[in-house]
MARNUTOR-280886 format. One record per residue (C-alpha): residue in one letter; z, x, y; residue number from 0. Coordinates in nm, 2 decimals. Each point is the difference from the previous one (the first is absolute). Layout:
<rs>
{"A"; {Z; X; Y}; NUM}
...
</rs>
This chain:
<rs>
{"X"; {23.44; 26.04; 15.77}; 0}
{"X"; {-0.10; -0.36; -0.10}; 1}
{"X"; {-0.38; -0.14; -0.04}; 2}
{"X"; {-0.04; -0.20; 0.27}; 3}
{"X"; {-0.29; -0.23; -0.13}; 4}
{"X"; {-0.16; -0.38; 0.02}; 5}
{"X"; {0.19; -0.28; -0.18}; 6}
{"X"; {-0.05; -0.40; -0.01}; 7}
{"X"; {0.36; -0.13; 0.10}; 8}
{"X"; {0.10; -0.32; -0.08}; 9}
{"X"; {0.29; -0.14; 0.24}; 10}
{"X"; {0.08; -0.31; -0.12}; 11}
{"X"; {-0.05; -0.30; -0.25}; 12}
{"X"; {-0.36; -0.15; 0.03}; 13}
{"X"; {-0.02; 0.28; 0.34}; 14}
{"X"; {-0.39; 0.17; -0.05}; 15}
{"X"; {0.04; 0.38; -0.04}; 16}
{"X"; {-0.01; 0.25; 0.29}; 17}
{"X"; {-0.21; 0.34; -0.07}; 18}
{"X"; {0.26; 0.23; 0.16}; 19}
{"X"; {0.11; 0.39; -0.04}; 20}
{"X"; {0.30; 0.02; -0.20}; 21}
{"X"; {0.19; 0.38; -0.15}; 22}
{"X"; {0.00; 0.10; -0.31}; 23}
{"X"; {0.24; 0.20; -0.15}; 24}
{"X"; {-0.01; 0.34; -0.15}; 25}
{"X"; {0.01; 0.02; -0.36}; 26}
{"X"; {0.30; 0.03; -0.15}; 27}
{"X"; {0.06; 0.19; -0.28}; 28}
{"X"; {-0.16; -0.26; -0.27}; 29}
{"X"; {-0.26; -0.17; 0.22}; 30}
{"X"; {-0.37; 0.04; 0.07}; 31}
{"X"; {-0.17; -0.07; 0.34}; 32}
{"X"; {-0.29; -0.16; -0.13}; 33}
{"X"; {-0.30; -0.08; 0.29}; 34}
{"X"; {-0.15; -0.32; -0.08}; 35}
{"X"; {-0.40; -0.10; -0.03}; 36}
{"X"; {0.00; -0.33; -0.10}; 37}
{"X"; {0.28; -0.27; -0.05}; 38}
{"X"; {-0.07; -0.36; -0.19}; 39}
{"X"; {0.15; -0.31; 0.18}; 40}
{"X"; {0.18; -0.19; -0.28}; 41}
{"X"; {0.14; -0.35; 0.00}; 42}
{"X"; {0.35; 0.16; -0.06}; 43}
{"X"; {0.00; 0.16; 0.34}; 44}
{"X"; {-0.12; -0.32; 0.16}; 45}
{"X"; {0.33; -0.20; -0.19}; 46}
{"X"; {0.19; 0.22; 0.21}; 47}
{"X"; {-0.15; -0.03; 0.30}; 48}
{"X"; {0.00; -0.37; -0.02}; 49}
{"X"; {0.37; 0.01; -0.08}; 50}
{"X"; {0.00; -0.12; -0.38}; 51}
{"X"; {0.17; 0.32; -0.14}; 52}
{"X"; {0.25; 0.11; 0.27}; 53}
{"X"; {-0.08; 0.33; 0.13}; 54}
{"X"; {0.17; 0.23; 0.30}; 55}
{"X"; {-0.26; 0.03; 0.29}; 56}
{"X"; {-0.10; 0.17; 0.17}; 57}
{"X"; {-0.19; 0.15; -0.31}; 58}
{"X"; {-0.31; 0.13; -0.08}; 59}
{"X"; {-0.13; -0.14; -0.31}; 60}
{"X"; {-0.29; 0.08; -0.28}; 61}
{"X"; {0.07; 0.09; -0.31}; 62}
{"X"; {-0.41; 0.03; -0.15}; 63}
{"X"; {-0.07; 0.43; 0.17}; 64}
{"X"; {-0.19; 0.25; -0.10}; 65}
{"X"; {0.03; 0.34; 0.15}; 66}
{"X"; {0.05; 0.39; 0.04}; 67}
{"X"; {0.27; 0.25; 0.00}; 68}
{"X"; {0.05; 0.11; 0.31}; 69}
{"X"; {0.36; 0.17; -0.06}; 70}
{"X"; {0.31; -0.03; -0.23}; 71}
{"X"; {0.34; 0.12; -0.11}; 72}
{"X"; {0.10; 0.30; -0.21}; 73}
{"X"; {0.13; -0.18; -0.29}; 74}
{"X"; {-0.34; -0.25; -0.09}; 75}
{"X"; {-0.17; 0.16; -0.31}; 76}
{"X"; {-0.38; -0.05; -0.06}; 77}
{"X"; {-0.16; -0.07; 0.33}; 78}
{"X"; {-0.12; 0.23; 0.25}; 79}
{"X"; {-0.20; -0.07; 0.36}; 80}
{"X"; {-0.28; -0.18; 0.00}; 81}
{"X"; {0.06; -0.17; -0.30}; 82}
{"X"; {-0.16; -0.35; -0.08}; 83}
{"X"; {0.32; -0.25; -0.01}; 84}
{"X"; {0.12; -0.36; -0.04}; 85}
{"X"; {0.31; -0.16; 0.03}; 86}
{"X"; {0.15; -0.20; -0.21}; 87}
{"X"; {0.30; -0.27; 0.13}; 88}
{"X"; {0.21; -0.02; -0.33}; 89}
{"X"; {0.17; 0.34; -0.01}; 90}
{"X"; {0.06; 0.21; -0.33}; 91}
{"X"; {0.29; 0.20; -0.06}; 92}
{"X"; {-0.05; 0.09; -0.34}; 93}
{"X"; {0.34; 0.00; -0.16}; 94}
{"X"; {0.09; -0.41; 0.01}; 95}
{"X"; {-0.01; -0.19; -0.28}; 96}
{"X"; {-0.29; -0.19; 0.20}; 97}
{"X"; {-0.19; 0.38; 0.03}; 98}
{"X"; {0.06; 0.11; -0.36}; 99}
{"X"; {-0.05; -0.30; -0.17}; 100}
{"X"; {-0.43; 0.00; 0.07}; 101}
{"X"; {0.02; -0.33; 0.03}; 102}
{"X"; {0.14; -0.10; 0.28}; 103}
{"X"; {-0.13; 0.08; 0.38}; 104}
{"X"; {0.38; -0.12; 0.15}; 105}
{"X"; {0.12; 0.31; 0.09}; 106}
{"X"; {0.36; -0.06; 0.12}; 107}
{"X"; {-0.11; 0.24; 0.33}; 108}
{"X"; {-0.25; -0.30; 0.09}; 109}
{"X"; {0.29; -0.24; 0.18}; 110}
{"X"; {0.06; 0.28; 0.24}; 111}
{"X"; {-0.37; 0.05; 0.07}; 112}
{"X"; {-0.05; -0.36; 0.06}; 113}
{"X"; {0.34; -0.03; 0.18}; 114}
{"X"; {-0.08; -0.16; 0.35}; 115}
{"X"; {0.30; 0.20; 0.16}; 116}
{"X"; {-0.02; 0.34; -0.13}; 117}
{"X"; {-0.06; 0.29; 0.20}; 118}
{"X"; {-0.35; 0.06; 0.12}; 119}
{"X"; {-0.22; 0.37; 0.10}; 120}
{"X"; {-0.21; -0.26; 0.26}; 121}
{"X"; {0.09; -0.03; 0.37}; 122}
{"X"; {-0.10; -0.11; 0.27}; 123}
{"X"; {0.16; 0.11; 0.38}; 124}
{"X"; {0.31; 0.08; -0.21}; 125}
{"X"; {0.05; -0.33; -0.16}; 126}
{"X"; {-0.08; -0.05; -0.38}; 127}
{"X"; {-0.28; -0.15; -0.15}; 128}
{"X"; {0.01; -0.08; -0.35}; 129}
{"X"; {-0.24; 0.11; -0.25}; 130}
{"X"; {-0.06; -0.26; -0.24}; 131}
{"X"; {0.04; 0.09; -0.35}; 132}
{"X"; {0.06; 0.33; 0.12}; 133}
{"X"; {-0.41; 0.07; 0.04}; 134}
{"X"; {-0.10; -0.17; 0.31}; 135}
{"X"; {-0.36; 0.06; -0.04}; 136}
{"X"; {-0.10; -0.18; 0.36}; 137}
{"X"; {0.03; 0.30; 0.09}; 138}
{"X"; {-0.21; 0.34; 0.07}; 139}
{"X"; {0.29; 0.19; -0.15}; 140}
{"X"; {0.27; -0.09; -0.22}; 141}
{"X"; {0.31; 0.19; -0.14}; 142}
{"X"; {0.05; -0.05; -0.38}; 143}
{"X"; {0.23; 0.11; -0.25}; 144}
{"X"; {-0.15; 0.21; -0.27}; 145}
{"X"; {0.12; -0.30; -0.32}; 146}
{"X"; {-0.24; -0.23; 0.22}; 147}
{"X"; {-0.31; 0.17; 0.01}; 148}
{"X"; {-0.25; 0.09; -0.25}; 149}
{"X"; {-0.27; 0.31; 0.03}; 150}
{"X"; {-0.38; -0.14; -0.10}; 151}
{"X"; {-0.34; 0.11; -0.07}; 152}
{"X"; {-0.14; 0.15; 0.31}; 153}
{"X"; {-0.30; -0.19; -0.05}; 154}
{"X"; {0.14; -0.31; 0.04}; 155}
{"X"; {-0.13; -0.22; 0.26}; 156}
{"X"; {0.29; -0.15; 0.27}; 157}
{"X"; {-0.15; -0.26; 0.13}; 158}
{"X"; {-0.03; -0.19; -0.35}; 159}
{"X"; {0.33; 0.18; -0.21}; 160}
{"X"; {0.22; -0.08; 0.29}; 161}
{"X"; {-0.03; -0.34; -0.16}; 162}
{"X"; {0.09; 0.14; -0.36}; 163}
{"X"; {0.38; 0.07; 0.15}; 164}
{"X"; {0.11; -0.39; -0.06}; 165}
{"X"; {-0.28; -0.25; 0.01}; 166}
{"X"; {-0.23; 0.13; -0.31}; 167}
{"X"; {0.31; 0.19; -0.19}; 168}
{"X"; {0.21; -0.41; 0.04}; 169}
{"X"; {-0.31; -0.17; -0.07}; 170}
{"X"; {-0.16; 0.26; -0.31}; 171}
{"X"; {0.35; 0.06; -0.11}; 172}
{"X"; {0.12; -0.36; -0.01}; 173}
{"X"; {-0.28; -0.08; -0.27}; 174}
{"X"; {0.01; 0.33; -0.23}; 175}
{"X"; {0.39; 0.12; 0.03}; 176}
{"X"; {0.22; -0.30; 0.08}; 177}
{"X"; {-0.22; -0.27; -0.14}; 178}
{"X"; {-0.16; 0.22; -0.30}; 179}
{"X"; {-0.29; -0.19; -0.01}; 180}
{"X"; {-0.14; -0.02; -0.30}; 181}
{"X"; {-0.38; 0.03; -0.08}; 182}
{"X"; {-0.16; -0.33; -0.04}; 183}
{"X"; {0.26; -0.22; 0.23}; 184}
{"X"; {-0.07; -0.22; 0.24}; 185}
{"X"; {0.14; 0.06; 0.37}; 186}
{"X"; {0.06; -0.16; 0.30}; 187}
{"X"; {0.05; 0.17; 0.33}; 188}
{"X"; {0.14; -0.23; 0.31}; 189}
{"X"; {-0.16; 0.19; 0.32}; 190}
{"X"; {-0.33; 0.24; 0.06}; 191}
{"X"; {0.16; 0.24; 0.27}; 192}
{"X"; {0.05; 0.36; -0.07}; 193}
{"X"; {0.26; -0.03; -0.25}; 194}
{"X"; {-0.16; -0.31; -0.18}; 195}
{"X"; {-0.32; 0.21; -0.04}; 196}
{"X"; {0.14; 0.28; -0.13}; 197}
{"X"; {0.21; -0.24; -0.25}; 198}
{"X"; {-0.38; -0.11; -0.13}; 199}
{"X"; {-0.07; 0.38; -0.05}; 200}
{"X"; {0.28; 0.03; -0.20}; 201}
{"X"; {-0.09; -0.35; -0.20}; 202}
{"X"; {-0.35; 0.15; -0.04}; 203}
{"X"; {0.13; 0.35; -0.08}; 204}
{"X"; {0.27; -0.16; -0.30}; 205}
{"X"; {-0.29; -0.17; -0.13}; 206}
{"X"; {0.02; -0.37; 0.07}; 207}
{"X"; {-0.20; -0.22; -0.13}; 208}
{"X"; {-0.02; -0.22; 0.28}; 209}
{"X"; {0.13; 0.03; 0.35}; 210}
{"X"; {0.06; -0.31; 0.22}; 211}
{"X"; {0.04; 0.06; 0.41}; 212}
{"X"; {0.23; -0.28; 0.19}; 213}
{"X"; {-0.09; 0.04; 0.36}; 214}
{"X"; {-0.07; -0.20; 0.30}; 215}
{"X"; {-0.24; 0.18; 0.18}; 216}
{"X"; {-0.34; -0.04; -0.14}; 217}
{"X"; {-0.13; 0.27; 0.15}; 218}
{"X"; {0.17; 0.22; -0.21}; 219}
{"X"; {-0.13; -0.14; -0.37}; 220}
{"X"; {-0.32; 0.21; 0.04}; 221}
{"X"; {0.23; 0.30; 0.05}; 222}
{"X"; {0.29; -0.07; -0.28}; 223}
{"X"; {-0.31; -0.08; -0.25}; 224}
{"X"; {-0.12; 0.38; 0.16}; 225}
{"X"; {0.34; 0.14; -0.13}; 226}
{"X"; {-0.01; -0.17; -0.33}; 227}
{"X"; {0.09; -0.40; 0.01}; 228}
{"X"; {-0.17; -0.17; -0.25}; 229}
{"X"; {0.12; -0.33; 0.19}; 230}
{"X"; {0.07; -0.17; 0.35}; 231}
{"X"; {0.22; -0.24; 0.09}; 232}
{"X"; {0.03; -0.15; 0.33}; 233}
{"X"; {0.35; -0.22; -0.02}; 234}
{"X"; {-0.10; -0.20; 0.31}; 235}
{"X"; {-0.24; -0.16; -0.24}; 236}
{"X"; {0.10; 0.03; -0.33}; 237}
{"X"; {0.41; -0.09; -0.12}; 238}
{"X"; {0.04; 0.40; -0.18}; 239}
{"X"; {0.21; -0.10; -0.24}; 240}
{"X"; {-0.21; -0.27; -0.15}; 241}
{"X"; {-0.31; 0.26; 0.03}; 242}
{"X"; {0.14; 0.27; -0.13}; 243}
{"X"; {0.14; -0.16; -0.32}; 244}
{"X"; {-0.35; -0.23; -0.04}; 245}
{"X"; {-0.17; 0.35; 0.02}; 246}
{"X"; {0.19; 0.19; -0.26}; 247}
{"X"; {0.15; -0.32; -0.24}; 248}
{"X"; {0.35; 0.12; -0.03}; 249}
{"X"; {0.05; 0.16; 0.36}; 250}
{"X"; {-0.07; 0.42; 0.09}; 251}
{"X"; {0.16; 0.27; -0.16}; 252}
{"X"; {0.11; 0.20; 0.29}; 253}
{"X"; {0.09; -0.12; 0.39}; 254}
{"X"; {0.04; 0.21; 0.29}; 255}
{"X"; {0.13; -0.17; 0.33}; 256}
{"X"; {-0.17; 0.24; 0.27}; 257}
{"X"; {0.06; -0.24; 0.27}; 258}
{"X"; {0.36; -0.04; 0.00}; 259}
{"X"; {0.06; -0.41; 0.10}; 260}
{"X"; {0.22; -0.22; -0.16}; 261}
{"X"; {-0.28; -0.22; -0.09}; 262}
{"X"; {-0.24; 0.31; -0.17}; 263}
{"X"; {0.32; 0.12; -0.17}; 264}
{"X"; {0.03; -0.32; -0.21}; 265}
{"X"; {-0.34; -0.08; -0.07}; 266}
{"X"; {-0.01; 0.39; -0.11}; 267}
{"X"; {0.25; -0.11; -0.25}; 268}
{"X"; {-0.16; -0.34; -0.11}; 269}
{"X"; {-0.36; 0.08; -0.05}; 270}
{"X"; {0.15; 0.23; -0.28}; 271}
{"X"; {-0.01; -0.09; -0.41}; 272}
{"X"; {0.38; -0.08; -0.13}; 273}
{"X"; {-0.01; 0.22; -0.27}; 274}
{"X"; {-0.03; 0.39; 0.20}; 275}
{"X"; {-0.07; -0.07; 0.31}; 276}
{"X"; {0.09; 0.24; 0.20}; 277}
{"X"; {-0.02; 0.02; 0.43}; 278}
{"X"; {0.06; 0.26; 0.28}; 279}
{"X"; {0.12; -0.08; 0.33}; 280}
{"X"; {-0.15; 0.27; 0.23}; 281}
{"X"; {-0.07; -0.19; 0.36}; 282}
{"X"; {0.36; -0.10; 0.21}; 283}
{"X"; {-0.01; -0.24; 0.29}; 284}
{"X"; {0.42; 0.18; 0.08}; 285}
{"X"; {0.31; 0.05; -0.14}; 286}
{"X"; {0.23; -0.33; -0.10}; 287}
{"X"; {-0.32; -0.22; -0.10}; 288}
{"X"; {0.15; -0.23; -0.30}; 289}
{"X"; {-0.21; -0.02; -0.27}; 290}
{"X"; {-0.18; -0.33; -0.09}; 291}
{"X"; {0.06; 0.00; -0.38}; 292}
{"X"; {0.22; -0.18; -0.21}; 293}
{"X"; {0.13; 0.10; -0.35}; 294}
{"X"; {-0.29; -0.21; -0.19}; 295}
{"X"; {-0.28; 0.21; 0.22}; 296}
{"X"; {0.08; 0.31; -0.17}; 297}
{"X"; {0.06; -0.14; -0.32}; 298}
{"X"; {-0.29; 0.25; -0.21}; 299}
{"X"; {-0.04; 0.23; 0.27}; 300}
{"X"; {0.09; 0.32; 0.13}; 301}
{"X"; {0.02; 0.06; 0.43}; 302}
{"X"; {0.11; 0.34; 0.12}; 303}
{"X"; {-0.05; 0.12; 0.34}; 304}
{"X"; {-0.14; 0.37; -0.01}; 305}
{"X"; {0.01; 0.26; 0.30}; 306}
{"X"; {-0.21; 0.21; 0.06}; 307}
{"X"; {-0.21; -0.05; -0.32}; 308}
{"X"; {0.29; 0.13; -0.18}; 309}
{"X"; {-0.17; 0.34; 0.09}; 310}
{"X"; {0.17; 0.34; 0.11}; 311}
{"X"; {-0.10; 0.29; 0.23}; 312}
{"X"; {-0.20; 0.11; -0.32}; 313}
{"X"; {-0.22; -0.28; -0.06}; 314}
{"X"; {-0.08; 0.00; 0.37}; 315}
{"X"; {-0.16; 0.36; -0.05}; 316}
{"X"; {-0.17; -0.19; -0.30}; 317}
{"X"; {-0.15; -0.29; 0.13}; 318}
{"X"; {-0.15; 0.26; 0.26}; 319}
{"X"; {-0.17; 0.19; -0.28}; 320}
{"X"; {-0.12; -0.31; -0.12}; 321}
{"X"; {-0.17; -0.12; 0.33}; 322}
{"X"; {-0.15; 0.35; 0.02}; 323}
{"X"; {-0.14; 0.02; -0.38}; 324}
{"X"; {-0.15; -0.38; 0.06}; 325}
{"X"; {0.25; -0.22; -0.20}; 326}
{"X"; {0.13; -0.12; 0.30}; 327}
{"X"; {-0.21; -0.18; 0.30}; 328}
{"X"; {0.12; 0.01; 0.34}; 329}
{"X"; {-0.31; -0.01; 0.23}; 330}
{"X"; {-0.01; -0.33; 0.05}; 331}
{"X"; {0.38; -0.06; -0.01}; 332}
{"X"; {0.05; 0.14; 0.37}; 333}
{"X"; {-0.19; -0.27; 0.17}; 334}
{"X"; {0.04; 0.13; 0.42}; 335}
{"X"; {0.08; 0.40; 0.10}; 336}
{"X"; {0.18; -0.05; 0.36}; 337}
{"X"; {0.18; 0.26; 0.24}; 338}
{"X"; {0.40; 0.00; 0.04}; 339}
{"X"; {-0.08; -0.18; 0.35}; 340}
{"X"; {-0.15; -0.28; -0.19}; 341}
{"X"; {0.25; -0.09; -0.27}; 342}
{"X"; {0.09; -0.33; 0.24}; 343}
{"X"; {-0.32; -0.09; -0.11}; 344}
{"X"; {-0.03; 0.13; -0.38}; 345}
{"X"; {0.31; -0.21; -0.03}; 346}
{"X"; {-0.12; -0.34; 0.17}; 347}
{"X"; {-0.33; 0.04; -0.24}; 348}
{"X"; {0.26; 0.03; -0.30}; 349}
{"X"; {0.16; -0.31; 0.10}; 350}
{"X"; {-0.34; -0.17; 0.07}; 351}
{"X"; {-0.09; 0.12; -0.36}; 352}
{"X"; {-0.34; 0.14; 0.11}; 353}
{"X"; {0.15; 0.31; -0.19}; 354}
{"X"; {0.03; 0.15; -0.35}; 355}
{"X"; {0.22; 0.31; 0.12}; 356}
{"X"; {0.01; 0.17; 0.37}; 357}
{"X"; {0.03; 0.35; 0.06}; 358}
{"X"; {0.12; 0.24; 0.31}; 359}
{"X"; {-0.23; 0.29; 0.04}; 360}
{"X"; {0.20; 0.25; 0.20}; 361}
{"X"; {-0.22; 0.31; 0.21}; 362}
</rs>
């Protein structure tokens, strides 16, 4: 029989979401039916929501859970009832050249997880609803299959590793694995929310020598120093650019574009040195946004857009351990704890930025 459960629908573009009861499938023979205690709200969700990536609605979205076993199929290996889980969106098969290689987290199974049209366990009187990178954590259960999911330390706390799913593993992973930063850079990071934060961490933890925060919120410098800024920069009253290069002489060593404009996106690239500068494109404001460069922008300097932190399922489990040994600092990442009935409001405080990240406690 399927779960009937508590889910936050959204409808529409730019419609708010409705906290309904939706069905959840059985497991099938591959999948887990994972009951969920805590769900981050990311920026990626909201994109959706607002209609900058097209997405099917209805759909319940969340991709940032944390949860239990509550039931799976007879062919997943390694987990058992009650087990400590998070999902993960980019899928792993294990045999693509993507898998094998160690490099890459591009599994060629991740198109059909992020497919918009593909077939969904979610339903609601009958009719579909979507489940958005095949995890749909806005939601007190979700059916997963087994190459999206990863078993954690029992220990671990879900209000706070929730987050560790994609805002701390894009933001720690964009500074150590696709960035490499070296020790004794200089970094910049465009945005203090949850993923700019943890990209700080990750600065900190590769050893940067100095760590420069572009943010216009300035209630958020005490909290970015907190995390490991060395520097603040407001850029409604300082030109960034001219800052950051009059700061450092030649320009920084390392960029990461956490906020995802046009306009942060090029002055992520110019405030670097000519000779090995290198920035990350993180943030997205949608799909089919030009980029503002010309040839003689990039003439020096290295931009590459990472997903995910260039992490797999495995450095998810990692970043955990990390977070539990005390290399990792997440307490005063999750800014507000709210119910499911509240996320209206978790997301209107996102988009008032009175927030570093948001997260749904479910009962």
């Amino acid at each position: 029989m399927p779960t009937i459960c508590r889910a936050a629908i959204t409808y529409g573009v730019n419609e708010p979401f409705r906290v309904e009861e939706i069905e959840v499938a059985d497991p099938g023979p591959r999948d887990v039916l994972v009951k969920m205690t805590a769900s981050g709200i990311c920026h990626s969700d909201l994109n959706c929501v607002e209609g900058k990536m097209p997405h099917y609605m209805p759909a319940v979205f969340g991709h940032e859970g944390f949860g239990y076993v509550a039931a799976m199929g007879d062919e997943v290996r390694g987990l058992k009832v009650g087990d400590a889980v998070m999902p993960y969106c980019v899928p792993e098969c294990g045999a693509c050249a993507y898998c094998t290689s160690g490099r890459g987290n591009f599994c060629v199974e991740m198109p059909a997880a992020f497919n918009p049209e593909r077939a969904s366990p979610l339903s609601r009187g009958g009719k579909k609803v979507m489940n958005f990178t095949g995890i749909a954590t806005f939601s007190e259960y979700s059916l997963i299959r087994d190459n999206q999911i990863l078993k954690v330390r029992q220990s671990a706390k879900p209000d706070l590793c929730c987050c560790i799913g994609c805002a701390v593993t894009t933001g720690v992973g964009a500074a150590l694995r696709t960035a490499d930063m070296q020790p004794g850079g200089t970094a910049v990071v465009f945005g203090a929310g949850g993923v700019g934060l943890s990209c700080v961490q990750g600065c900190k933890i590769g050893g940067a020598r100095r760590i420069i925060v572009v943010e216009t919120n300035p209630r958020k410098e005490a909290l970015a120093r907190s995390f490991g800024a060395t520097d603040f920069i407001n850029p409604k009253e300082r030109d960034v650019v001219e800052t950051v290069i009059a700061m450092t002489g030649i320009g920084a060593d390392y960029s990461f574009d956490c906020a995802g404009y046009p306009e942060t996106l090029k002055a992520a690239v110019l405030c670097l040195n000519k000779g090995w500068g290198k920035a990350v494109s993180i943030g997205s404001s949608g799909t089919n946004v030009p980029l503002p460069l010309t040839f003689f922008d990039l003439a020096g300097r290295t931009l590459t857009r990472t997903l995910m932190g260039s992490a797999r399922r495995q450095q998810v489990g990692e970043y955990v351990d990390w977070f539990l040994d005390g290399k990792l600092k997440l307490d005063n990442l999750v800014s507000h704890l709210i119910k499911l009935d509240d996320i209206n409001e978790g997301v209107a405080m996102m988009n008032r930025g009175e927030s570093a990240r948001v997260v749904i406690e479910f009962a």
